[in-house]
Structure formats: structure tokens, C-alpha cells
C-alpha positions in Angstrom: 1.5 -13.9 12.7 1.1 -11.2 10.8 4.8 -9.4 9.1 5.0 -6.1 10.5 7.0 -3.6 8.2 9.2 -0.6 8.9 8.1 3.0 6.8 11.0 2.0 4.0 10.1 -1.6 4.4 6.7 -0.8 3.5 7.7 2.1 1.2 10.2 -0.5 -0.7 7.2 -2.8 -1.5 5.3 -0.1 -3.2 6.3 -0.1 -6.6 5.5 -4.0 -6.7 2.1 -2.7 -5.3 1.7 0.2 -7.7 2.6 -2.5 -10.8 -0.2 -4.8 -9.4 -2.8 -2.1 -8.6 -2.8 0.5 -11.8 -3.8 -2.3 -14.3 -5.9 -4.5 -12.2 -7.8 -0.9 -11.5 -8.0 0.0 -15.2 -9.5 -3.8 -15.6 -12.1 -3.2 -13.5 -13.3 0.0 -14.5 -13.6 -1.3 -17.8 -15.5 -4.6 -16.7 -17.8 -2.3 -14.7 -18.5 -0.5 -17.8 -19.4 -3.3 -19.7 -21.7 -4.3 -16.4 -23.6 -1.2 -16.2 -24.3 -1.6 -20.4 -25.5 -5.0 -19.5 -27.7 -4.1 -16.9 -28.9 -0.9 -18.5 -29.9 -3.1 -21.3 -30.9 -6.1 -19.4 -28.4 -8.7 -20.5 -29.2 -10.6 -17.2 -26.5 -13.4 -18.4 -24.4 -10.9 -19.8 -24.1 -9.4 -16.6 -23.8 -12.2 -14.7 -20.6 -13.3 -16.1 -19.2 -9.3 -15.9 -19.9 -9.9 -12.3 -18.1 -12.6 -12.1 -14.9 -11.8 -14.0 -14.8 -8.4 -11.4 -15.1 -10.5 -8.5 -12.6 -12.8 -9.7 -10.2 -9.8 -11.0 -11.1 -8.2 -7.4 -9.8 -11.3 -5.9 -6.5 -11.6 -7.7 -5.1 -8.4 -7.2 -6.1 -9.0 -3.4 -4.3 -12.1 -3.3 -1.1 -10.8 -5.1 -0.8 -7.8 -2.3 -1.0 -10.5 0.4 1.1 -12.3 -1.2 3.4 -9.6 -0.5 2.7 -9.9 3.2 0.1 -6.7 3.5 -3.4 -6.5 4.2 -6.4 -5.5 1.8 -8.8 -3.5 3.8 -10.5 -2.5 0.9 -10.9 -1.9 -2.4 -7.7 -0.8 -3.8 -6.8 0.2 -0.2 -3.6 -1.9 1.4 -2.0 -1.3 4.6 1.3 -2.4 5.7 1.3 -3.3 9.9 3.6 -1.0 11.4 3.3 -3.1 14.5 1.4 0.0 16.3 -1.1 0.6 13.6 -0.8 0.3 9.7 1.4 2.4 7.0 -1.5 3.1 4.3 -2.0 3.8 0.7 -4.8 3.8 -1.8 -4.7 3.7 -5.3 -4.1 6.4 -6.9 -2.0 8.2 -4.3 2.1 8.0 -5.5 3.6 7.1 -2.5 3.2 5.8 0.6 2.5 8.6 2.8 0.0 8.0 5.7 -0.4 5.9 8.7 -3.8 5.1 10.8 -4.2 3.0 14.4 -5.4 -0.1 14.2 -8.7 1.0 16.1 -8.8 3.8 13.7 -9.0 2.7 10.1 -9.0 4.9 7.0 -10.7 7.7 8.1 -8.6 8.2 10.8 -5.2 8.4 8.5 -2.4 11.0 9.1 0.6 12.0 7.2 3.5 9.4 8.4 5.5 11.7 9.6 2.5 12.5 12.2 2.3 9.2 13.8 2.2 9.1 17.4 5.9 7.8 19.0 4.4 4.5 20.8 4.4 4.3 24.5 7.0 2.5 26.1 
């Protein structure tokens, strides 16, 4: 079962997730640098083990944030289950200001204070 987080629950985990996201994200812009050099200049192996390093980098920082019981739902997206949709951030936004249905996703994100009161 997946945790389901209250706006300052999710807004208290956010400096942990800022602290794992703004590094890992300066990472892999640099790796993908060094990847488009490689391929540009057709170091096939070269490349090979740039791609592999991102993916691996990727997949860290994705398994830190659900280590802190949100979900990745892209690259440096995470949302936080509000238990009627999901709280949601994306690097490099400051805070944690915007909320989406489940059915919805990302492009369907509102300011938080905009969420719909659920339906009792």
C-alpha cells in the first residue's frame, strides 16, 4: 500500500528531495555532455559506458525518492499520493506547489491550493 501524505507531510519531505535531486541533476547533465561528445565523435565504447553510468545515476536518485515513500513518474518529476490524486514537483521548481488526479498526470497539474475538495 502505497503511503499517502498530507500537503505539509509532503511539503516536509522536500528539502530531503531537493538535496537528492539538484546534484544527481547537475550529474547527469554533465554525463550527457560527455555522451553527446562521444557520439558526436563516434567513441561507440566511450558512449556505451556514459550510457550506462546515466542510467545507473538515473536509477539511484529514483530509488532514494522511493525510498522516501514517493513515486517517480518521471524524470526528475516526484509525486507525493494525496490519497485523491498526487501533490507534485519537478526539479527545478522551489517548492512544492501543485497537485494533479491520478487519471490526470502532469499535464493536468493545478496550484495546490486549487484542488478539488473530494466527494464525500
Amino acid at each position: 500500500m502505497a503511503r499517502v501524505f498530507s500537503m505539509e507531510e509532503a511539503q516536509a519531505m522536500m528539502p530531503a528531495v531537493r538535496s537528492m535531486t539538484g546534484p544527481v541533476f547537475l550529474l547527469a547533465a554533465s554525463l550527457a555532455e560527455e555522451l553527446s561528445a562521444a557520439e558526436e565523435n563516434e567513441e561507440e565504447t566511450r558512449a556505451e559506458e556514459l550510457r550506462e553510468r546515466l542510467q545507473m545515476l538515473v536509477e539511484s536518485w529514483a530509488d532514494g525518492i522511493r525510498d522516501l515513500g514517493a513515486d517517480v513518474k518521471g524524470l526528475w518529476l516526484v509525486d507525493f499520493d494525496s490519497g485523491d490524486g498526487y501533490w507534485c514537483w519537478a526539479y527545478p521548481e522551489e517548492n512544492l506547489e501543485h497537485w494533479h488526479s491520478y487519471e490526470g498526470g502532469f499535464g493536468s497539474r493545478v496550484p495546490a491550493h486549487m484542488k478539488p475538495v473530494p466527494q464525500v
